[in-house]
C-alpha positions in Angstrom: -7.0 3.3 -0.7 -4.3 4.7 -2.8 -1.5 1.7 -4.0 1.5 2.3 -6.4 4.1 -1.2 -7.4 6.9 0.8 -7.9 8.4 -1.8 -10.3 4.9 -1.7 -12.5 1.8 0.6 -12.9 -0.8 -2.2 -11.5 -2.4 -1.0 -8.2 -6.2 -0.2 -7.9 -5.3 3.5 -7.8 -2.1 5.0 -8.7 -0.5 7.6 -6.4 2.6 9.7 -7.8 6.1 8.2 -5.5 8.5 11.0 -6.5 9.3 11.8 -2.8 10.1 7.9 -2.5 13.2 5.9 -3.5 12.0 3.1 -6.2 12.9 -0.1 -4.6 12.5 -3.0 -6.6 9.4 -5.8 -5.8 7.9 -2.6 -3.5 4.6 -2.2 -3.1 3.3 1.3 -1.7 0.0 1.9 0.1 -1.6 4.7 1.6 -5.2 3.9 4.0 -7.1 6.3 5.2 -7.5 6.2 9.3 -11.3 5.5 9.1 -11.1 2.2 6.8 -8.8 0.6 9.8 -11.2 -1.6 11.9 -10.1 -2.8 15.3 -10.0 -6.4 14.5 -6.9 -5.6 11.7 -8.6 -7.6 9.1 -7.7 -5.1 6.2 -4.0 -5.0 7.3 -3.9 -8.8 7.2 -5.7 -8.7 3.8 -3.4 -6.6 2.5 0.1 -7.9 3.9 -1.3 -11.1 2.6 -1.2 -9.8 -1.0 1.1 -8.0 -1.2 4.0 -11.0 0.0 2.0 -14.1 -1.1 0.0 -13.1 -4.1 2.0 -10.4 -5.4 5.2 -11.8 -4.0 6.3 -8.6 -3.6 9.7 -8.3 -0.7 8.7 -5.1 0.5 5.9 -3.0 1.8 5.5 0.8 2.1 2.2 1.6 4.2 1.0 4.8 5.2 -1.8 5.8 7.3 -2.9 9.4 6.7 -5.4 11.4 8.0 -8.1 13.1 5.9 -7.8 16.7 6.4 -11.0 18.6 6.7 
């Protein structure tokens, strides 16, 4: 999982944004296809922290696809 807060340099691994605009209180988030389970639980987990613990307004999420 790759996360950048555009407004500070705290994620759990910072992923260069130059091809995005810098919004302030943005979060962005990119998951690989394979850590999505069926149930959703790590979406909710993260939507959950990124509005109520980081109370951050916006939310930038990406799902990519591990090229081989």
């Amino acid at each position: 999982m790759s996360t950048q807060q555009v407004n500070d340099t705290q994620g759990c691994s910072l992923k260069e944004t130059t091809d995005l605009v810098a919004t302030p209180n943005s979060y962005y988030v990119e998951l690989p296809l394979g850590a999505l389970d069926d149930q959703g639980s790590l979406l909710d987990s993260l939507i959950h922290f990124t509005f109520d613990t980081l109370r951050m307004r916006h939310l930038d999420l990406r799902i990519v696809v591990e090229a081989r």
